[in-house]
C-alpha positions in Angstrom: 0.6 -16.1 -2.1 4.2 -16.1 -3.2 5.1 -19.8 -2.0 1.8 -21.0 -3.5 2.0 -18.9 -6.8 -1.6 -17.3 -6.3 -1.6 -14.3 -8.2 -3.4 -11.8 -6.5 -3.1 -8.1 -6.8 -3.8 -6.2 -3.9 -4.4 -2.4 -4.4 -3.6 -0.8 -1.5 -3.3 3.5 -0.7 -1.6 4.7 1.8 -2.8 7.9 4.4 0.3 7.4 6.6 -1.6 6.4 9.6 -3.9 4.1 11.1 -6.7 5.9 10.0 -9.9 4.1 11.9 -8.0 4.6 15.5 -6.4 8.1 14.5 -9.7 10.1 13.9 -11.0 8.6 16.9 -8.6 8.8 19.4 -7.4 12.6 18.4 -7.5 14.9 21.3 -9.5 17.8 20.8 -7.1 20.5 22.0 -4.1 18.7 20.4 -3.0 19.5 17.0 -1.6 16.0 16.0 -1.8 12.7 16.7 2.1 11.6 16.7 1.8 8.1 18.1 -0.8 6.9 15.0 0.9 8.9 12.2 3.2 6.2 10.7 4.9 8.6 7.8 5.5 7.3 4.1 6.3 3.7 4.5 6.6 1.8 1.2 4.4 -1.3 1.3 4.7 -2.7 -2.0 8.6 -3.2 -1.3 7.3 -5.8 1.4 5.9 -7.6 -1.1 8.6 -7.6 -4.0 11.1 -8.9 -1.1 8.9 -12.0 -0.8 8.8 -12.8 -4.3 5.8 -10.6 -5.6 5.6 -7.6 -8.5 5.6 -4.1 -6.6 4.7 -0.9 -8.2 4.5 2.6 -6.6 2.0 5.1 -8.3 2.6 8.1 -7.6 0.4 10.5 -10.5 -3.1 9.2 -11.5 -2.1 8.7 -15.0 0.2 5.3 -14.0 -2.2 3.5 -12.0 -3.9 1.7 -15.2 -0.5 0.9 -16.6 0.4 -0.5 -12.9 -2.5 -2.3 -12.7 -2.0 -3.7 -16.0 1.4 -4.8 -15.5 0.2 -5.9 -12.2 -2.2 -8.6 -13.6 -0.3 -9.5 -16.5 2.5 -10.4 -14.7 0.7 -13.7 -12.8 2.9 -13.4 -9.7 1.3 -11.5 -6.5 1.4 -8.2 -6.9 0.8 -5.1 -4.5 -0.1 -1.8 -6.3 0.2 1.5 -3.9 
């Protein structure tokens, strides 16, 4: 998107797993599912390094202003 200056935003949340397979694939008599929980991994950083706008919203009161900023700024842009 970068290289061929589309600008997208992509609104993305993160659960900090693969959701679909860990629900799934839980064993009933275990308590977690260790192998599918990924922890906090910042995904809009992956996109600022290739040129993109990141933002990281954190409160519900930001993500308009993100968003904003995110479409104004006519680069790709991952809000998370």
């Amino acid at each position: 998107m970068v290289r061929h200056n589309i600008p997208i935003v992509l609104r993305g949340h993160n659960d900090c797993a693969w959701g679909m397979i860990k629900h799934s694939q839980r064993c009933p008599s275990a308590r977690k599912a260790p192998v599918l929980e990924l922890g906090t991994r910042h995904y809009e950083k992956m996109v600022e390094g290739l040129g993109g706008l990141a933002n990281l919203v954190t409160r519900d009161e930001d993500i308009i202003p993100a968003l904003k900023r995110a479409f104004e700024s006519g680069k790709p842009a991952c809000v998370m």
